[in-house]
N, CA, C and O atoms as a GROMACS GRO file, in nm:
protein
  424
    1UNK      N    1  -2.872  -1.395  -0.694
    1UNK     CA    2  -2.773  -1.486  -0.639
    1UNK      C    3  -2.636  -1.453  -0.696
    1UNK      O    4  -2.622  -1.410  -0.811
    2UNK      N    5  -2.507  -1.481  -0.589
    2UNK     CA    6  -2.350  -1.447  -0.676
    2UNK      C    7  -2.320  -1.547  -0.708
    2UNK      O    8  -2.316  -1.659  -0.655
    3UNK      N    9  -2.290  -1.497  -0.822
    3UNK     CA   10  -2.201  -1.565  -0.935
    3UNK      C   11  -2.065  -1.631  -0.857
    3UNK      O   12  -1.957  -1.571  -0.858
    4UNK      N   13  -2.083  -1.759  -0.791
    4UNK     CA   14  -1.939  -1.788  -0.737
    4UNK      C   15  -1.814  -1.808  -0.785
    4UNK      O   16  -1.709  -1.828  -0.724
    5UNK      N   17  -1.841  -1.799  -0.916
    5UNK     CA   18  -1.756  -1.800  -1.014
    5UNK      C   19  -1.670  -1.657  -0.995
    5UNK      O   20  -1.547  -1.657  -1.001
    6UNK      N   21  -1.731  -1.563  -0.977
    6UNK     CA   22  -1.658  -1.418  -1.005
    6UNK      C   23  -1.548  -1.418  -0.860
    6UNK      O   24  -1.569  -1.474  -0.753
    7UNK      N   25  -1.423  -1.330  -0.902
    7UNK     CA   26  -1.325  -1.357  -0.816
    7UNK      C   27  -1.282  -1.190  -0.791
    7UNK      O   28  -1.279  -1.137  -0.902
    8UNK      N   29  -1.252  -1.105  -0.700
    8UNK     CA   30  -1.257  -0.974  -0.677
    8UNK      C   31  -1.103  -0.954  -0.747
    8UNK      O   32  -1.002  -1.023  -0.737
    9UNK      N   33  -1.125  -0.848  -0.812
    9UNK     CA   34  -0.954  -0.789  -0.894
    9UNK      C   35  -0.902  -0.785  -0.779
    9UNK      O   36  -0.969  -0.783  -0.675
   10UNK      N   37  -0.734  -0.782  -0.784
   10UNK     CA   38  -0.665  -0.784  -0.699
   10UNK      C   39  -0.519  -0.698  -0.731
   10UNK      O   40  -0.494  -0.690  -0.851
   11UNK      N   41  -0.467  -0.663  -0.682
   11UNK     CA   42  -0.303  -0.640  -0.743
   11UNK      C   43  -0.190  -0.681  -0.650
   11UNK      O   44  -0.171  -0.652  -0.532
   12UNK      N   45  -0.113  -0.764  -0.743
   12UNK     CA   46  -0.033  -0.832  -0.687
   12UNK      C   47   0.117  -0.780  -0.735
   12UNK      O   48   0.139  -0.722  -0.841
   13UNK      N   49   0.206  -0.810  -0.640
   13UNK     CA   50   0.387  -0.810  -0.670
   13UNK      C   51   0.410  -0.857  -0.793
   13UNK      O   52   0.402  -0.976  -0.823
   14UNK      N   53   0.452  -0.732  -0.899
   14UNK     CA   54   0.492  -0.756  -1.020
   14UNK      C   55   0.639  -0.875  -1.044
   14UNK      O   56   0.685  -0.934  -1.142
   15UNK      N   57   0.672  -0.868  -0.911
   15UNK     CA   58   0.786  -0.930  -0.926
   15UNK      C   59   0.767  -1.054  -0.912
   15UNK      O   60   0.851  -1.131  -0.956
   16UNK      N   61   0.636  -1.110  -0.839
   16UNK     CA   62   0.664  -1.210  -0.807
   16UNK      C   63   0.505  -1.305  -0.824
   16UNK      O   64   0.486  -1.426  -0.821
   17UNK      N   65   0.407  -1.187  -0.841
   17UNK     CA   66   0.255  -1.215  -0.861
   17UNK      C   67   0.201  -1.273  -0.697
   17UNK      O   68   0.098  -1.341  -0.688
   18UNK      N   69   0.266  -1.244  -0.597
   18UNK     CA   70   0.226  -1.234  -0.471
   18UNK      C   71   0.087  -1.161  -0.475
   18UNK      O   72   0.073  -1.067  -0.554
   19UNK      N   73  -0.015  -1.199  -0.395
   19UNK     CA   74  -0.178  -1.096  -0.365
   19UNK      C   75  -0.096  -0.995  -0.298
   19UNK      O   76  -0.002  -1.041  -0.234
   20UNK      N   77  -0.108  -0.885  -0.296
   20UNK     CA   78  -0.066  -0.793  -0.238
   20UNK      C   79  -0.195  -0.681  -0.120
   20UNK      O   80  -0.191  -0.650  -0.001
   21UNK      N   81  -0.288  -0.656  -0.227
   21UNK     CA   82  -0.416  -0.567  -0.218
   21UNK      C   83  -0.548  -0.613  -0.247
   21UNK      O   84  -0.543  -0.725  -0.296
   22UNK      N   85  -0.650  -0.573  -0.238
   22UNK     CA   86  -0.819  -0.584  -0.326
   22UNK      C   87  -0.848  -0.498  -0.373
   22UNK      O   88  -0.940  -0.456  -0.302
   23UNK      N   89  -0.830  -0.410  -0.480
   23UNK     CA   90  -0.951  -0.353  -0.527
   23UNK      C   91  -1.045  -0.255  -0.464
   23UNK      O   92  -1.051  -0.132  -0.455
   24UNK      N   93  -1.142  -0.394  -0.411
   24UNK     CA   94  -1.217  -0.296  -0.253
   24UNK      C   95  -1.142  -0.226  -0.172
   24UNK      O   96  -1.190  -0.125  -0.120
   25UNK      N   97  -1.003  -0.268  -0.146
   25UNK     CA   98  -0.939  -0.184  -0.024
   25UNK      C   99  -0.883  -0.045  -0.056
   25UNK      O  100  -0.831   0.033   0.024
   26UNK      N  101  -0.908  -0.024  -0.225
   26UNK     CA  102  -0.853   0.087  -0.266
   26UNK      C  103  -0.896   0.224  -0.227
   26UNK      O  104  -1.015   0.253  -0.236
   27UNK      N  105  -0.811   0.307  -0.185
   27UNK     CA  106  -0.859   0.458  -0.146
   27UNK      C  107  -0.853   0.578  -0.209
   27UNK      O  108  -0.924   0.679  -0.216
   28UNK      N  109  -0.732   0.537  -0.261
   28UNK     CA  110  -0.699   0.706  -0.350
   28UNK      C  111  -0.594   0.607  -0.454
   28UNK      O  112  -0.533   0.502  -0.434
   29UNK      N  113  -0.613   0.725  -0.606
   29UNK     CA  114  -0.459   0.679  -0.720
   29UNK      C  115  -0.355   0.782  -0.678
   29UNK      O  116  -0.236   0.766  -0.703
   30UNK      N  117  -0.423   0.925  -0.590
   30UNK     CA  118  -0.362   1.044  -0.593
   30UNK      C  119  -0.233   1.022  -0.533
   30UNK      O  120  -0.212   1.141  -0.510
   31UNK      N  121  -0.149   0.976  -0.498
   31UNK     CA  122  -0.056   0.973  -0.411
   31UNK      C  123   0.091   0.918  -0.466
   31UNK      O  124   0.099   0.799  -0.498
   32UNK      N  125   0.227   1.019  -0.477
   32UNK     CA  126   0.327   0.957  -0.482
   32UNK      C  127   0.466   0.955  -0.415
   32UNK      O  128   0.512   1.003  -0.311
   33UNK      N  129   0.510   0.888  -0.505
   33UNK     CA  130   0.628   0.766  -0.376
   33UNK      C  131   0.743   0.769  -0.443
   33UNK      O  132   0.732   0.808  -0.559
   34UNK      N  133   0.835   0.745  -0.413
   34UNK     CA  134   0.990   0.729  -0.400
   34UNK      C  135   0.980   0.702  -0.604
   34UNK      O  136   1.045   0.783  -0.669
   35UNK      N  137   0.911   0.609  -0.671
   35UNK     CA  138   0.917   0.561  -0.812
   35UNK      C  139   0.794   0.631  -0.887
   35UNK      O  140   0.763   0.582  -0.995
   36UNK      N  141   0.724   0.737  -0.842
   36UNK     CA  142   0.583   0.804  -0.918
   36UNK      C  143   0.508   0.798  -0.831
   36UNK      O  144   0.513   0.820  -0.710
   37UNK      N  145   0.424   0.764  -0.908
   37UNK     CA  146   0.275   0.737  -0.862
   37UNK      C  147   0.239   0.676  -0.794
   37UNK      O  148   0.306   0.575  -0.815
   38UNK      N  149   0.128   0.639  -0.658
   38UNK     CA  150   0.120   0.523  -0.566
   38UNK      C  151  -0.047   0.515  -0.563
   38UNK      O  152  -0.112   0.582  -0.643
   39UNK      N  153  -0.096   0.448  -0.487
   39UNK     CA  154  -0.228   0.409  -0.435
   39UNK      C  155  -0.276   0.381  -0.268
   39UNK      O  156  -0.276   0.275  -0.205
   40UNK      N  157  -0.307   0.483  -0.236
   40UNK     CA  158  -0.343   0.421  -0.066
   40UNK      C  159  -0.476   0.316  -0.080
   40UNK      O  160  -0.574   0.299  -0.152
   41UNK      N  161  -0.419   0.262   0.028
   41UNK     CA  162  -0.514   0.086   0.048
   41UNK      C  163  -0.565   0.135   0.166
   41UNK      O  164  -0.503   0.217   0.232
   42UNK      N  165  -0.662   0.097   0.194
   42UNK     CA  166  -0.722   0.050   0.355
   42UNK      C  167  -0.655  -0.103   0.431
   42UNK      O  168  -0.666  -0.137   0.548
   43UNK      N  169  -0.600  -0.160   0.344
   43UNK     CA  170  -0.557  -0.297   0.398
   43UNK      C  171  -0.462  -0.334   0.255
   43UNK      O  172  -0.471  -0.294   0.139
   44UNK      N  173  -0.368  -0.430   0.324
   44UNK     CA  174  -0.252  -0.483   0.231
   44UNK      C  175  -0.259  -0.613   0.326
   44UNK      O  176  -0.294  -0.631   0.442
   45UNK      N  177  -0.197  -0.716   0.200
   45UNK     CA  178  -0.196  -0.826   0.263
   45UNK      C  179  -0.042  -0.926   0.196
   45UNK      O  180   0.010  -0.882   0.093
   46UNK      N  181   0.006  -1.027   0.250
   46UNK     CA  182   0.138  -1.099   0.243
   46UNK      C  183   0.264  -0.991   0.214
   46UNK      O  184   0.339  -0.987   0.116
   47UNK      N  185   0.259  -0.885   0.360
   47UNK     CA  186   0.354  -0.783   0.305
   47UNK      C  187   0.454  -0.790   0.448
   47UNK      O  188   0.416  -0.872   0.532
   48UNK      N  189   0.539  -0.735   0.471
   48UNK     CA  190   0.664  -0.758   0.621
   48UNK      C  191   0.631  -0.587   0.635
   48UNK      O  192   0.640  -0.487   0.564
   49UNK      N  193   0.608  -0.605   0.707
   49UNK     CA  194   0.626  -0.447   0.761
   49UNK      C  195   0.764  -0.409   0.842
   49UNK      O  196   0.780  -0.459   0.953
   50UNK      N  197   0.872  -0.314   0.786
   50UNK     CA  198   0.996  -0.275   0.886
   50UNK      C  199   0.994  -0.203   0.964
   50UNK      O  200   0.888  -0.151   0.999
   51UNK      N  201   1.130  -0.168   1.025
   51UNK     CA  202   1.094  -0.071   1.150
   51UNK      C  203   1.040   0.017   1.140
   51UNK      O  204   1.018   0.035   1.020
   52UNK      N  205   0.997   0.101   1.206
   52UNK     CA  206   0.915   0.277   1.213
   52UNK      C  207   1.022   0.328   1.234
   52UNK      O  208   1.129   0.294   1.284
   53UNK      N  209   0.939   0.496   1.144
   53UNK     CA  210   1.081   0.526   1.172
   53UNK      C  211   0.980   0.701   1.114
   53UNK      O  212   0.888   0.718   1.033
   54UNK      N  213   1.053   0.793   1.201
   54UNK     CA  214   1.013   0.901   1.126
   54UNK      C  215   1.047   1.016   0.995
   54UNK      O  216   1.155   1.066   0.963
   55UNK      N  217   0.928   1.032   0.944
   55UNK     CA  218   0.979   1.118   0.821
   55UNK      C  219   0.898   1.192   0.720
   55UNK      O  220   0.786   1.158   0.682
   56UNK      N  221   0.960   1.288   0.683
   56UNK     CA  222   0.930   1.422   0.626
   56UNK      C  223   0.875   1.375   0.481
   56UNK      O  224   0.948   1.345   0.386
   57UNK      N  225   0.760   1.374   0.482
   57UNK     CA  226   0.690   1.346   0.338
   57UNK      C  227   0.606   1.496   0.331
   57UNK      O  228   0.593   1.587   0.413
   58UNK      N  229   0.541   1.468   0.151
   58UNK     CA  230   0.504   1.632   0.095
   58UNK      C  231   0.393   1.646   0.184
   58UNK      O  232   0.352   1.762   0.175
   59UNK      N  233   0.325   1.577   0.267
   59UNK     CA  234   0.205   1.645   0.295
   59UNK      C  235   0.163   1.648   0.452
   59UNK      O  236   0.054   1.646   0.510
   60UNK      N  237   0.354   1.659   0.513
   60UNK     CA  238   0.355   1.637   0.644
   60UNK      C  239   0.456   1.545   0.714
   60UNK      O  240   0.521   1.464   0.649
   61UNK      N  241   0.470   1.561   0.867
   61UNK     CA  242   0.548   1.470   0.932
   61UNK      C  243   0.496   1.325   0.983
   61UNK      O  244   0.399   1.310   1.057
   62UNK      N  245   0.563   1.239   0.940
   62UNK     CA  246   0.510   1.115   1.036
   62UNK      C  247   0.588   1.007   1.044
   62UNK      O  248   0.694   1.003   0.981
   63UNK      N  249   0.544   0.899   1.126
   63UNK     CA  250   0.544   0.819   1.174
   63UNK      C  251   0.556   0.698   1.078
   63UNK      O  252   0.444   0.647   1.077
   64UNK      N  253   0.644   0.622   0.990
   64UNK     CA  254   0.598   0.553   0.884
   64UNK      C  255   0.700   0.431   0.879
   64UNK      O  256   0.808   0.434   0.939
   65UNK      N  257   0.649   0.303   0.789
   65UNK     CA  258   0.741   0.160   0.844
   65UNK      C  259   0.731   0.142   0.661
   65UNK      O  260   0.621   0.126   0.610
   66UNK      N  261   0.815   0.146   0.605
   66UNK     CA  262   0.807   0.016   0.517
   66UNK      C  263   0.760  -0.096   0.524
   66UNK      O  264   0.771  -0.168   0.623
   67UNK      N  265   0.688  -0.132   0.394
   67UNK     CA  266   0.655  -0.279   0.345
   67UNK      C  267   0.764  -0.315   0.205
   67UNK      O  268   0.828  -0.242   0.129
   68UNK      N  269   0.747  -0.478   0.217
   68UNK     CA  270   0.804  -0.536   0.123
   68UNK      C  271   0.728  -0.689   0.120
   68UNK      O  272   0.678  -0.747   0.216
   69UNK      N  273   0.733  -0.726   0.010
   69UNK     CA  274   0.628  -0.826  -0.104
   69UNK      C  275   0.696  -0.966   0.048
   69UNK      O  276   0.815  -0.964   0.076
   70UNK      N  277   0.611  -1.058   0.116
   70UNK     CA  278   0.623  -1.158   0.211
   70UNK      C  279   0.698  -1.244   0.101
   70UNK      O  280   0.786  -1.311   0.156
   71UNK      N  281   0.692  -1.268  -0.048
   71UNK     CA  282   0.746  -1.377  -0.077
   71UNK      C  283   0.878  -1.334  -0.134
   71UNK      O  284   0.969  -1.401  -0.084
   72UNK      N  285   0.920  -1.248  -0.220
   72UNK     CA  286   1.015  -1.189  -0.265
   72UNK      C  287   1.112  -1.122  -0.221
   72UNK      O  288   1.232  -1.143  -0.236
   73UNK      N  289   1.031  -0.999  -0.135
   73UNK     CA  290   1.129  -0.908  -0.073
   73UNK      C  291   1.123  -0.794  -0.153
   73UNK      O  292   1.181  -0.703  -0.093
   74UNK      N  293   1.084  -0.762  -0.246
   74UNK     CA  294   1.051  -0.647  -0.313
   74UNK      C  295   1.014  -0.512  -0.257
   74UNK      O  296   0.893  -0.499  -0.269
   75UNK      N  297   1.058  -0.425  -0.212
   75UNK     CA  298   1.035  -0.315  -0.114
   75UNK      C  299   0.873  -0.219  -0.224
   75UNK      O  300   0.878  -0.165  -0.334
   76UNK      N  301   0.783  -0.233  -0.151
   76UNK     CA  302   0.676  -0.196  -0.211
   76UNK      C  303   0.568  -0.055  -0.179
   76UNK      O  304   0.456  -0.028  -0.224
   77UNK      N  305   0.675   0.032  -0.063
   77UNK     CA  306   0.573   0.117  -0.009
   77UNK      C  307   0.556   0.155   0.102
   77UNK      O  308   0.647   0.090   0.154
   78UNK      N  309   0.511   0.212   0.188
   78UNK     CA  310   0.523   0.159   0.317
   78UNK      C  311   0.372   0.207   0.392
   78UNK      O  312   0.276   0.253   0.331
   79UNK      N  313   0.381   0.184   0.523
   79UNK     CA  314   0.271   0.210   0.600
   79UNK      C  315   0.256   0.298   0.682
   79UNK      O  316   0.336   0.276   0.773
   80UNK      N  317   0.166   0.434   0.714
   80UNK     CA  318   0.134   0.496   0.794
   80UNK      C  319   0.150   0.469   0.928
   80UNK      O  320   0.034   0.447   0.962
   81UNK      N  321   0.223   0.457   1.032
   81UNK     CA  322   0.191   0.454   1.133
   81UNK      C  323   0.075   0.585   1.259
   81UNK      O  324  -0.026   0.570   1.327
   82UNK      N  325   0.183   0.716   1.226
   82UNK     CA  326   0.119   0.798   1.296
   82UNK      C  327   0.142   0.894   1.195
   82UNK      O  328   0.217   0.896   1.097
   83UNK      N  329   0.037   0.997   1.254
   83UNK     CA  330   0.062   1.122   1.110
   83UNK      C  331   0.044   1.223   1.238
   83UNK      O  332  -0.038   1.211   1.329
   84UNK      N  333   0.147   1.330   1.218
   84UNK     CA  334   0.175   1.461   1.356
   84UNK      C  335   0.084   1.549   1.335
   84UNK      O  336   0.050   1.619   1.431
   85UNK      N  337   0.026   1.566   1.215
   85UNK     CA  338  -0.071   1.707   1.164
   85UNK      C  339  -0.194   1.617   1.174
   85UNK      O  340  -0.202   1.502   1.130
   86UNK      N  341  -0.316   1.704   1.256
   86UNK     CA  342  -0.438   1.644   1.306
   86UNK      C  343  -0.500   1.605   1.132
   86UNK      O  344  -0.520   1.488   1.101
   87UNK      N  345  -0.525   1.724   1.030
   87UNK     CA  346  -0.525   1.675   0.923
   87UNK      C  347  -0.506   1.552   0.839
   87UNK      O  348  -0.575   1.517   0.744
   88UNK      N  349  -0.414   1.500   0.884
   88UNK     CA  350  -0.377   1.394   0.828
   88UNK      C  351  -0.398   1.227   0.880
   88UNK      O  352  -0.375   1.117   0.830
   89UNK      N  353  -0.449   1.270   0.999
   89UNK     CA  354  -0.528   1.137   1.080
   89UNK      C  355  -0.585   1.013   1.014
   89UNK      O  356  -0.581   0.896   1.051
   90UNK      N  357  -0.638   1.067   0.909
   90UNK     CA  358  -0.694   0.962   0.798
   90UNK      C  359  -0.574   0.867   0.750
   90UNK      O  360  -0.574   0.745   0.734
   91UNK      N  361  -0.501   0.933   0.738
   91UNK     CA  362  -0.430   0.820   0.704
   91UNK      C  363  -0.341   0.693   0.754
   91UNK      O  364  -0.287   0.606   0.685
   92UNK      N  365  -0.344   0.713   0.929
   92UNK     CA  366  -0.309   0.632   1.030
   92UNK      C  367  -0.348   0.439   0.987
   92UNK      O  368  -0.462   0.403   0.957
   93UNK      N  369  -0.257   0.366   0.994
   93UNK     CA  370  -0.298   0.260   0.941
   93UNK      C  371  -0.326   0.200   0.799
   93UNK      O  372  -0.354   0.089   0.752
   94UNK      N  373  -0.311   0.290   0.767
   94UNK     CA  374  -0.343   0.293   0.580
   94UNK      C  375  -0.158   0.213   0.493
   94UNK      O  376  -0.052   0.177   0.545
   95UNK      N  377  -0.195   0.218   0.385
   95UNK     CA  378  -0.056   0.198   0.268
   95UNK      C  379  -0.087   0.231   0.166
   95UNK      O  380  -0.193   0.243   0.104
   96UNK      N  381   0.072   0.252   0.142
   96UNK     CA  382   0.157   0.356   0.041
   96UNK      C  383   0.162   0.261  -0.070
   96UNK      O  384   0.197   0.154  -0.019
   97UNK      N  385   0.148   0.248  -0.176
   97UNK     CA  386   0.248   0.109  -0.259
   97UNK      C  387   0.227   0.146  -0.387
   97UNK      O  388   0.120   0.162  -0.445
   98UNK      N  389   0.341   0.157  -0.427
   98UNK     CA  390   0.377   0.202  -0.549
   98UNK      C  391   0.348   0.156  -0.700
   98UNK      O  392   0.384   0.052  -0.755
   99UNK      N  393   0.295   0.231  -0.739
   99UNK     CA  394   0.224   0.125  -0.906
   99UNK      C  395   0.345   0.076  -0.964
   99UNK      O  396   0.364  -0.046  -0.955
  100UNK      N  397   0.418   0.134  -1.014
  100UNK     CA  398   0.563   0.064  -1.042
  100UNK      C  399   0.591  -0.097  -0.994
  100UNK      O  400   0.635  -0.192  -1.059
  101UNK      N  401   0.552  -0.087  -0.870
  101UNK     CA  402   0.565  -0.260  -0.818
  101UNK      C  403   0.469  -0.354  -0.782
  101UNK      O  404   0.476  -0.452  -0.708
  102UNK      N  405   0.326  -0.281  -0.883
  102UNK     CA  406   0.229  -0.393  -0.848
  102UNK      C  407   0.178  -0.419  -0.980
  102UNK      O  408   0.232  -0.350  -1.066
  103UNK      N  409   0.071  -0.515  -1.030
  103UNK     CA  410  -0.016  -0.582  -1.167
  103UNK      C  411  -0.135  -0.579  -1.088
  103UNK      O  412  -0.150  -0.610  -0.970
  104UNK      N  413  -0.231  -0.530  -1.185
  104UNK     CA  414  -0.359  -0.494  -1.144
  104UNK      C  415  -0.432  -0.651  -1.193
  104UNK      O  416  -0.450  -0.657  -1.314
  105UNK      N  417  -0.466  -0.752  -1.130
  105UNK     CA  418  -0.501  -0.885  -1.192
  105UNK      C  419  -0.633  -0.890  -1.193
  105UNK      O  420  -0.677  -0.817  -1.104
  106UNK      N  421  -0.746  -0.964  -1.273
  106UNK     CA  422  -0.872  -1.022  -1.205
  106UNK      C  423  -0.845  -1.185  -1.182
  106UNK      O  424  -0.930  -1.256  -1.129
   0.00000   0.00000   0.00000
């Protein structure tokens, strides 16, 4: 039986302790961004997504929107829209978000 007590780690907006991510949704640490190091998610959550817009990142052309923290405004990363190199398909729908602007919480 679960422990209903137990609560899934999460990482939230350092700035503001907004939920940002789960844990579970985590995909890769390999990945970095505008401030270091980042983390692709399968899902992000209380985030604004901005316009699309295209652009030249290290591992290809694409299709990509900024996010920023829903309560703060904290620019945190952004989101895959389309990726031009068939290779990179995986990452369609996915996010960028930068360790710099998140707390790893349980």
């Amino acid at each position: 039986m679960a422990d209903s007590s137990y609560s899934h780690p999460l990482f939230s907006c350092r700035s503001c302790r907004n939920p940002i991510a789960l844990r579970d949704d985590l995909l890769s640490k390999r990945f970095v961004a505008k401030s270091g190091g980042a983390f692709l998610f399968k899902h992000a959550m209380n985030v604004v997504v901005g316009k699309k817009e295209d652009r030249q990142l290290m591992t290809g052309y694409f299709s990509v929107a900024d996010i920023f923290c829903s309560k703060c405004g904290e620019e945190l990363g952004w989101k895959y829209v389309k990726a031009y190199n068939p290779s990179q398909k995986y990452k369609e729908g996915r996010f960028i978000i930068e360790t710099a602007k998140i707390l790893k919480e349980y």
